[in-house]
N, CA, C and O atoms as a GROMACS GRO file, in nm:
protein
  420
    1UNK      N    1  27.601 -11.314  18.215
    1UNK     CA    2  27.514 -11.410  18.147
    1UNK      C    3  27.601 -11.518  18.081
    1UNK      O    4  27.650 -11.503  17.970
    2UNK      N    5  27.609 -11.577  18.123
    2UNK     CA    6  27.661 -11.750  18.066
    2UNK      C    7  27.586 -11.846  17.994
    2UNK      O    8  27.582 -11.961  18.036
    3UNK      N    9  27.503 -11.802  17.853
    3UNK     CA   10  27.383 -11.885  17.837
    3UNK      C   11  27.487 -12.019  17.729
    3UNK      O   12  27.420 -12.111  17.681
    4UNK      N   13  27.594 -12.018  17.710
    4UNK     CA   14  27.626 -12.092  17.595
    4UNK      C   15  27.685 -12.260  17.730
    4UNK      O   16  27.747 -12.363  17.704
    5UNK      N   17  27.629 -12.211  17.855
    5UNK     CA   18  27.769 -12.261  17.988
    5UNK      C   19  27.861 -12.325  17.994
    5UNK      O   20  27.866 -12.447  18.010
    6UNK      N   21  27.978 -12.227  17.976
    6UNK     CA   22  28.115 -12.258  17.893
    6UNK      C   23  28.194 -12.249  18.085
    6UNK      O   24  28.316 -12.252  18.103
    7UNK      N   25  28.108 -12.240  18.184
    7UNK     CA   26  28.225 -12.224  18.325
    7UNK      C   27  28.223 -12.353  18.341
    7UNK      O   28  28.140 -12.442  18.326
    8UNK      N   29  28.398 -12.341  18.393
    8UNK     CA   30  28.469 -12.488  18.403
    8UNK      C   31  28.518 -12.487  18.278
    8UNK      O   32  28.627 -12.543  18.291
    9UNK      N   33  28.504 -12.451  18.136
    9UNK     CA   34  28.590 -12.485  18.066
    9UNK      C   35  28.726 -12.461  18.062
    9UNK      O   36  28.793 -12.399  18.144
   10UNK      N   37  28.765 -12.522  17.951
   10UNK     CA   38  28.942 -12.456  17.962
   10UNK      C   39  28.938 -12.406  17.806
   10UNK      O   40  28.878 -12.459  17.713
   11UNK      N   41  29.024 -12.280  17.807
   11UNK     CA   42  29.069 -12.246  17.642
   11UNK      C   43  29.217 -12.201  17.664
   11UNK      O   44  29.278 -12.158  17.762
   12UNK      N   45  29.252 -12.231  17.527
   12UNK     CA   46  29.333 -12.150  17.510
   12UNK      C   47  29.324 -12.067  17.387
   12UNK      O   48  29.272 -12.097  17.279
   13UNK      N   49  29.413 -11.904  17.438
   13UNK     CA   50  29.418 -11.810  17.319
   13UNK      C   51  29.499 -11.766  17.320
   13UNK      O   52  29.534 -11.705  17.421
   14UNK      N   53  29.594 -11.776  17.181
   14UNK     CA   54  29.703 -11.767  17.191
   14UNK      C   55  29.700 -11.604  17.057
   14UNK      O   56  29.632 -11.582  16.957
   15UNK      N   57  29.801 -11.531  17.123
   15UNK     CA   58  29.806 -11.379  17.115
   15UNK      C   59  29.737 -11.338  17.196
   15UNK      O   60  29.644 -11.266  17.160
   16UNK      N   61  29.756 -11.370  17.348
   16UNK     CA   62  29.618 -11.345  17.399
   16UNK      C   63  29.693 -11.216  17.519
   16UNK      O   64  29.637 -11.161  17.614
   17UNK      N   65  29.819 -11.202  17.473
   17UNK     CA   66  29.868 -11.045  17.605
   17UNK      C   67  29.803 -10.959  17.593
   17UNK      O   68  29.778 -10.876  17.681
   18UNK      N   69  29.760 -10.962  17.481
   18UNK     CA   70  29.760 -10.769  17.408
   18UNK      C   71  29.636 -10.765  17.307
   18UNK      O   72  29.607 -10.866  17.243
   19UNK      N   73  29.574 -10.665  17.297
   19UNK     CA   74  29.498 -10.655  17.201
   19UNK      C   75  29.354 -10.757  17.204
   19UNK      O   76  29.311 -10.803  17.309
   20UNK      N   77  29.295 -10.780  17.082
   20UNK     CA   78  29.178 -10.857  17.057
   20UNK      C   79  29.186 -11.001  17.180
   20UNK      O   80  29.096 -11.035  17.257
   21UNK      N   81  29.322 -11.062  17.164
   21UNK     CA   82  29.379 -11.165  17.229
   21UNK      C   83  29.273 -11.120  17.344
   21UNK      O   84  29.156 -11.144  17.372
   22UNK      N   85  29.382 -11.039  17.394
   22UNK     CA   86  29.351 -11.018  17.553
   22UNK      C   87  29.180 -11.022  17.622
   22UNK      O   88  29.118 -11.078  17.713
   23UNK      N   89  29.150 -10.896  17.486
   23UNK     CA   90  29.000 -10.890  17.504
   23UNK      C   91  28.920 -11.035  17.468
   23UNK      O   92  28.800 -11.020  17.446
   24UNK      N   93  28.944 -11.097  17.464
   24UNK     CA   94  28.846 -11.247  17.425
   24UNK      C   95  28.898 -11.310  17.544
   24UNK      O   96  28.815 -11.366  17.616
   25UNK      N   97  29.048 -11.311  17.586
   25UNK     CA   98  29.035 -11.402  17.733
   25UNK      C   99  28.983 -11.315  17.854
   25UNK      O  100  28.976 -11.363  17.967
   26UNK      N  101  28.945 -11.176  17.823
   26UNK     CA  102  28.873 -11.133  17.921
   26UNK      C  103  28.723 -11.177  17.914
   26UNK      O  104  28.668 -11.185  18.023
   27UNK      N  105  28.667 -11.200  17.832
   27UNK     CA  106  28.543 -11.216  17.797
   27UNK      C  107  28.508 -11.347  17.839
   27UNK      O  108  28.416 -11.378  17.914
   28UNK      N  109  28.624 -11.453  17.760
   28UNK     CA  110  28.605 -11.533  17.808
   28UNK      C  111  28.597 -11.622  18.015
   28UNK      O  112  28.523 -11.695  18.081
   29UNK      N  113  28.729 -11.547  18.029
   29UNK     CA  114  28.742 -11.523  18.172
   29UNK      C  115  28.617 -11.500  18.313
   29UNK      O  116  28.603 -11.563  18.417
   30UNK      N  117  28.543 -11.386  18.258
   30UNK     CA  118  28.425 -11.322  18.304
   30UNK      C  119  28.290 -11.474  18.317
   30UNK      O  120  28.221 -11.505  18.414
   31UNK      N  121  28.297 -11.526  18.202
   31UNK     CA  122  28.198 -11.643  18.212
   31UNK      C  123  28.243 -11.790  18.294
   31UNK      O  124  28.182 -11.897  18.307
   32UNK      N  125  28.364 -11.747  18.339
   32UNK     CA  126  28.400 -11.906  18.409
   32UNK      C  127  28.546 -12.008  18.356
   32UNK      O  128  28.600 -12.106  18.408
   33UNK      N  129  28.581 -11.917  18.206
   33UNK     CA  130  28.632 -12.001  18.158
   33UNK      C  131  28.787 -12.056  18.240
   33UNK      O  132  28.821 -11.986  18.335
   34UNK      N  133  28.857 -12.150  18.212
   34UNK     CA  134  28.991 -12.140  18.292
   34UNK      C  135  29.064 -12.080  18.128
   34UNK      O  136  29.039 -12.122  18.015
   35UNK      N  137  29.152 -11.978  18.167
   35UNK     CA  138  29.227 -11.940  18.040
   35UNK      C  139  29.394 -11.998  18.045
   35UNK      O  140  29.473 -12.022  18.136
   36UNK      N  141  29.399 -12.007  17.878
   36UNK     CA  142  29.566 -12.015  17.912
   36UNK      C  143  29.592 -11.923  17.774
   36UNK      O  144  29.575 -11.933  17.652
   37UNK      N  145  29.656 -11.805  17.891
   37UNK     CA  146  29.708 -11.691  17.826
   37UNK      C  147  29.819 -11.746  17.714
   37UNK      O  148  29.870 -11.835  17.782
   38UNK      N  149  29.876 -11.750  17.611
   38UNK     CA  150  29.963 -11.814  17.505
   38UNK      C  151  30.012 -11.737  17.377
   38UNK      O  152  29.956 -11.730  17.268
   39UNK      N  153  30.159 -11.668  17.429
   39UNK     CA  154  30.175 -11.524  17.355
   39UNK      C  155  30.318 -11.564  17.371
   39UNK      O  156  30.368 -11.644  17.450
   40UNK      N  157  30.390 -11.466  17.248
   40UNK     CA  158  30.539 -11.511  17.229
   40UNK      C  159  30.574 -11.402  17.326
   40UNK      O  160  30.688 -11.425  17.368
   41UNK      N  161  30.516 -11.275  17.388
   41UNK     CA  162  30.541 -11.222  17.509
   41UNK      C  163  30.550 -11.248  17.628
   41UNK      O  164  30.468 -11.210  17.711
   42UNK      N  165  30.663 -11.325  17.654
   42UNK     CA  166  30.612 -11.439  17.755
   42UNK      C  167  30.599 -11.304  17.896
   42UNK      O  168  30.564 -11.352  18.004
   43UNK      N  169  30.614 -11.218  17.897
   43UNK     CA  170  30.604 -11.130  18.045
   43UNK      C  171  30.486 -11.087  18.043
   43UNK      O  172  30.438 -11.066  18.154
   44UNK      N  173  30.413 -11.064  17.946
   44UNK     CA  174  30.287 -10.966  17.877
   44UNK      C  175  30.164 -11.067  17.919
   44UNK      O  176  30.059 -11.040  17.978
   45UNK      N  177  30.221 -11.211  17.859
   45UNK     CA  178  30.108 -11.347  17.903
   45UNK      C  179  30.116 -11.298  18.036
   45UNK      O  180  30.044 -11.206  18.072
   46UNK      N  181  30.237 -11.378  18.143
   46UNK     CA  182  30.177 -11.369  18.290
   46UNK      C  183  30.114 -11.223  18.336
   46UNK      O  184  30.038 -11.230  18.434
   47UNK      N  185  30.135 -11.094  18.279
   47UNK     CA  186  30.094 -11.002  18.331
   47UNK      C  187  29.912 -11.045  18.342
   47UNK      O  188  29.837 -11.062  18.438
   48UNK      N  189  29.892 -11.050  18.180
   48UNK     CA  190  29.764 -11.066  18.135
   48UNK      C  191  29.680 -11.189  18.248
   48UNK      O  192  29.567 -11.171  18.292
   49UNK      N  193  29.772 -11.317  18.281
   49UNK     CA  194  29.700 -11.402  18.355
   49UNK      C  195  29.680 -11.329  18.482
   49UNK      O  196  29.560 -11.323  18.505
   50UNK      N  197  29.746 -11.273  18.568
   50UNK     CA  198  29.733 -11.198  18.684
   50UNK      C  199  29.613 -11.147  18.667
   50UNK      O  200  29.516 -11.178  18.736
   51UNK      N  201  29.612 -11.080  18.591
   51UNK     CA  202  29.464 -10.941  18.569
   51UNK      C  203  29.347 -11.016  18.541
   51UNK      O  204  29.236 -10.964  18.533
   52UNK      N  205  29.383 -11.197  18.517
   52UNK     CA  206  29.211 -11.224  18.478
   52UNK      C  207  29.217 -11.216  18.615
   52UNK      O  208  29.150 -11.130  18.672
   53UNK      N  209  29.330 -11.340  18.713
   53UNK     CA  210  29.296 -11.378  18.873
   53UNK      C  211  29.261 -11.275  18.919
   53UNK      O  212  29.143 -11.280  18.952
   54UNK      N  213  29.320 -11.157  18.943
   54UNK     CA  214  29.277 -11.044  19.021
   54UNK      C  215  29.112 -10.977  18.971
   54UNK      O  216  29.033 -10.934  19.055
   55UNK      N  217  29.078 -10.980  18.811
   55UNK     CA  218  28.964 -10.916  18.771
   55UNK      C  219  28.868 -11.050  18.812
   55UNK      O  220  28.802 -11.051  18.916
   56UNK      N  221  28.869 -11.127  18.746
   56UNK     CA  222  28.734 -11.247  18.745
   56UNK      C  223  28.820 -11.370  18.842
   56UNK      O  224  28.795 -11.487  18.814
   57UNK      N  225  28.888 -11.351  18.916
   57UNK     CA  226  28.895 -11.510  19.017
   57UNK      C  227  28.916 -11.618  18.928
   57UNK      O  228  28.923 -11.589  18.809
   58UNK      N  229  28.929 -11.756  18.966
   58UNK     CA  230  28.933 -11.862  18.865
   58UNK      C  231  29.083 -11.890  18.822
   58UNK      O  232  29.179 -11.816  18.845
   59UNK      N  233  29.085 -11.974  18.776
   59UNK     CA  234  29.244 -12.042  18.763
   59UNK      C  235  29.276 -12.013  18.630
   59UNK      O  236  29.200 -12.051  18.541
   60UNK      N  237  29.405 -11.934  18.594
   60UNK     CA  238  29.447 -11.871  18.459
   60UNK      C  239  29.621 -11.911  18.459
   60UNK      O  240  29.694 -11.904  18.558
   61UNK      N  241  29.648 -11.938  18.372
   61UNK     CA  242  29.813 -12.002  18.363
   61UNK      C  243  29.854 -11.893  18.220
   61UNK      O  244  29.768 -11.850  18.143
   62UNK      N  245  29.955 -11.874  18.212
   62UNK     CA  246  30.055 -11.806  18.059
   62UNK      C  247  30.137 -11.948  18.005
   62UNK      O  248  30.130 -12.068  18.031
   63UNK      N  249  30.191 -11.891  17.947
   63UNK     CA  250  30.268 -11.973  17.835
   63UNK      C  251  30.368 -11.932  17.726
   63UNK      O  252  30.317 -11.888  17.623
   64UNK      N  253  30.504 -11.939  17.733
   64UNK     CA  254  30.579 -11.792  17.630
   64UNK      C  255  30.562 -11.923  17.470
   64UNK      O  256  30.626 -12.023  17.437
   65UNK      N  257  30.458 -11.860  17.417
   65UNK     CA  258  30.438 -11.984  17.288
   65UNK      C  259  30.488 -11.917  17.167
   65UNK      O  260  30.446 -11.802  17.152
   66UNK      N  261  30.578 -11.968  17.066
   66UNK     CA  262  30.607 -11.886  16.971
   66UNK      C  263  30.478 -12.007  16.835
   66UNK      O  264  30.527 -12.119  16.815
   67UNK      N  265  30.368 -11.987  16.775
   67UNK     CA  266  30.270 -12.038  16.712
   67UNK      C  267  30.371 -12.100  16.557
   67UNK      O  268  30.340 -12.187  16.477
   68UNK      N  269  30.468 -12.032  16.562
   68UNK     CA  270  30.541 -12.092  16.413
   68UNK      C  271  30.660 -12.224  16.441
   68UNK      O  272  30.736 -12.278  16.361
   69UNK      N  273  30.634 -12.254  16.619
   69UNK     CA  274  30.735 -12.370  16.574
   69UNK      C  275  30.683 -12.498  16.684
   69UNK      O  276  30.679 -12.531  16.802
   70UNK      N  277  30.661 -12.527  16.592
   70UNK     CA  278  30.586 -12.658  16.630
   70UNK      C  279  30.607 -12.737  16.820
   70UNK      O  280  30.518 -12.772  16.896
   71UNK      N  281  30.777 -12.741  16.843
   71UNK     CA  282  30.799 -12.774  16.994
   71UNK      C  283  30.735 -12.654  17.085
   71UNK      O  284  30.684 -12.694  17.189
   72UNK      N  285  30.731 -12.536  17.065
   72UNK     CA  286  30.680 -12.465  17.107
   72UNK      C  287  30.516 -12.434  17.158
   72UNK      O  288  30.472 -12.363  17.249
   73UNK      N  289  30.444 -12.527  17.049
   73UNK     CA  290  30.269 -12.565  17.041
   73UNK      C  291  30.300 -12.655  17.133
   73UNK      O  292  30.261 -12.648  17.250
   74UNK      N  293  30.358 -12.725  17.097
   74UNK     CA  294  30.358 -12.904  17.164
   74UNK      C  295  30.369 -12.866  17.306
   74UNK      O  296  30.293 -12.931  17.379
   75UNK      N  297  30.445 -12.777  17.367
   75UNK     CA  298  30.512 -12.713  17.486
   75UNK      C  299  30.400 -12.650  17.560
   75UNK      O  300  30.385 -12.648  17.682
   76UNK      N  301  30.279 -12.568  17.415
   76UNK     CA  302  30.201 -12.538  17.493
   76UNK      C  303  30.066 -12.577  17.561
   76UNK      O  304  29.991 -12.522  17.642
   77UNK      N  305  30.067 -12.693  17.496
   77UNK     CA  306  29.968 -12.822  17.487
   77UNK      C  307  29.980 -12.891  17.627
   77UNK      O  308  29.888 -12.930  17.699
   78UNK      N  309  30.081 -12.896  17.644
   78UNK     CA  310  30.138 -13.001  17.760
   78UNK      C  311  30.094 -12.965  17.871
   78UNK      O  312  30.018 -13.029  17.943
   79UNK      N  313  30.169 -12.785  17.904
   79UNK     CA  314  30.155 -12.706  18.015
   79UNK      C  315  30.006 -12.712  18.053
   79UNK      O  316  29.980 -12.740  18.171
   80UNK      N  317  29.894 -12.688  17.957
   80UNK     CA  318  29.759 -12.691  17.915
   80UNK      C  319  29.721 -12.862  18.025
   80UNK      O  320  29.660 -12.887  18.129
   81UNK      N  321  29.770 -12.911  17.963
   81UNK     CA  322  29.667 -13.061  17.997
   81UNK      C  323  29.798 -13.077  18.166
   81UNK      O  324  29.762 -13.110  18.279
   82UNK      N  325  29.898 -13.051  18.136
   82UNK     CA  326  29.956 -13.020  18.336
   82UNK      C  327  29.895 -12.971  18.376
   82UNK      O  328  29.870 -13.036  18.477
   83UNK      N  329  29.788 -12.817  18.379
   83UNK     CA  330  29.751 -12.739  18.466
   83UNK      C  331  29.577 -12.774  18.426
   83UNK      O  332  29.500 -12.704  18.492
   84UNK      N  333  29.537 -12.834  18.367
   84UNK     CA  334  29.407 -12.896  18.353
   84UNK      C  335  29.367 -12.934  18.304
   84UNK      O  336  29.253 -12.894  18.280
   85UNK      N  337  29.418 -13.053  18.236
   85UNK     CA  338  29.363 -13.192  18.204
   85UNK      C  339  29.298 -13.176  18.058
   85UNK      O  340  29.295 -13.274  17.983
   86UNK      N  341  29.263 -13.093  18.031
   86UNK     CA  342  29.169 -13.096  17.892
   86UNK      C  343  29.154 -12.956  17.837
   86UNK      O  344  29.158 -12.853  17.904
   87UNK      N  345  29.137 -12.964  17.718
   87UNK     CA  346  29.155 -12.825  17.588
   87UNK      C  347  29.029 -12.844  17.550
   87UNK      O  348  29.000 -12.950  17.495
   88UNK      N  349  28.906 -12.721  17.578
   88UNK     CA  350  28.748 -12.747  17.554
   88UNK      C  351  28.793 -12.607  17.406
   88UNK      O  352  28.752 -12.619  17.290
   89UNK      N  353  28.856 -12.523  17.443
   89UNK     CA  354  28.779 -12.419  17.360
   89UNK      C  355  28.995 -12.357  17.311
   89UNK      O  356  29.090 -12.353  17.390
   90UNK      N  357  28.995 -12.320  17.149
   90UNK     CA  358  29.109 -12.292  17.114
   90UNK      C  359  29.097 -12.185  17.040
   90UNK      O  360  29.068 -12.203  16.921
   91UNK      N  361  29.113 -12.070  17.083
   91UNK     CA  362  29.138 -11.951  17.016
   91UNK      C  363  29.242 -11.877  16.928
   91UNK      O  364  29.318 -11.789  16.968
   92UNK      N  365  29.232 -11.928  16.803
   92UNK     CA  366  29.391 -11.934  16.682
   92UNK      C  367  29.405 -11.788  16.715
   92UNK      O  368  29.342 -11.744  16.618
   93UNK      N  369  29.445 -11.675  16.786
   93UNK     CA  370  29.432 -11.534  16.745
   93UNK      C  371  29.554 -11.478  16.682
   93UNK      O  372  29.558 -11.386  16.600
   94UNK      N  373  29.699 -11.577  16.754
   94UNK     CA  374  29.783 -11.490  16.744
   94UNK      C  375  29.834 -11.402  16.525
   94UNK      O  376  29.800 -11.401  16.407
   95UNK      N  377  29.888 -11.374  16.581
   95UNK     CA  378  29.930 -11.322  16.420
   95UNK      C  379  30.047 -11.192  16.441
   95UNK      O  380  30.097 -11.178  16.553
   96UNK      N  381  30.077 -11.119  16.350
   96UNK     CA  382  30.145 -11.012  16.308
   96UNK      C  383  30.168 -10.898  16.250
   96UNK      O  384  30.248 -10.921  16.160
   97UNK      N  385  30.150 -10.823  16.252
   97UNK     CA  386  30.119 -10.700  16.156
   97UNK      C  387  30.195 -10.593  16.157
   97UNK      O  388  30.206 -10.503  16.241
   98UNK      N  389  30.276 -10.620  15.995
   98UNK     CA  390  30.363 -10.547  15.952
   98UNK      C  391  30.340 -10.453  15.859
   98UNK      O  392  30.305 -10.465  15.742
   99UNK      N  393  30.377 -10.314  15.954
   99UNK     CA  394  30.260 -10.162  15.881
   99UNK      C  395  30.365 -10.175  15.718
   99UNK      O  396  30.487 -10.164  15.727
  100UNK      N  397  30.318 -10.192  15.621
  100UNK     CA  398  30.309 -10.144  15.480
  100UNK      C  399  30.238 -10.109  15.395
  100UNK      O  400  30.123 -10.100  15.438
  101UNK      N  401  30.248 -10.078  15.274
  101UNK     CA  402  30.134 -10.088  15.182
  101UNK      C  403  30.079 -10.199  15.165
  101UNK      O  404  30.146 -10.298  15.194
  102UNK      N  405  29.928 -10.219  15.107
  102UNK     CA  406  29.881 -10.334  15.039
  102UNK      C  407  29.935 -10.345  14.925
  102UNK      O  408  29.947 -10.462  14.886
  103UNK      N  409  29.974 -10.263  14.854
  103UNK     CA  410  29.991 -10.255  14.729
  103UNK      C  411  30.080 -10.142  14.673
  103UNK      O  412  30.070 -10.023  14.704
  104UNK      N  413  30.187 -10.207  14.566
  104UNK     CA  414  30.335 -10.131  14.566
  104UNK      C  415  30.305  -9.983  14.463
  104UNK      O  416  30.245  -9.978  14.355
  105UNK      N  417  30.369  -9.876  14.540
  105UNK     CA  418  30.351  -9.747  14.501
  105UNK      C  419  30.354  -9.716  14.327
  105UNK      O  420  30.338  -9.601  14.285
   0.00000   0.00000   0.00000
């Protein structure tokens, strides 16, 4: 069901190898979208782009993006509008999570 009709778009989601990432460019993927996988894993991205082409068809690109340094966005922007022209949909996901306490013992 595609009722929002987001096929043909392009997104990108970046943390998108692993985890929530992944699961939203699958989701997204499934409805048409073109994805650009965008993870500082740069092996984990192309794995992840393979598995949309092979699961849902449709044109999917990676990107080894590190989100904290700016040539790196810019880098991934570019690749983005090289492999299709326009950025419809941007998924901020990536992040980090470092197991500690919330609050000191």
């Amino acid at each position: 069901m595609n009722w929002l009709n987001l096929e043909g778009k392009v997104a990108i989601v970046t943390g998108g190898a692993s985890g929530l990432g992944k699961a939203v460019c699958e989701g997204l993927a499934e409805v048409g979208v073109k994805i650009v996988v965008a993870d500082i894993d740069k092996e984990g991205a192309k794995q992840t782009a393979a598995e949309l082409k092979e699961k849902f068809g449709g044109e999917h690109i990676s990107t080894a993006t590190d989100v904290t340094s700016k040539a790196s966005v810019d880098a991934m922007i570019q690749a983005t509008l090289d492999a299709f022209g326009s950025v419809n949909i941007m998924v901020n996901n990536a992040g980090i999570n470092v197991p500690r306490l919330l609050v000191d013992p």
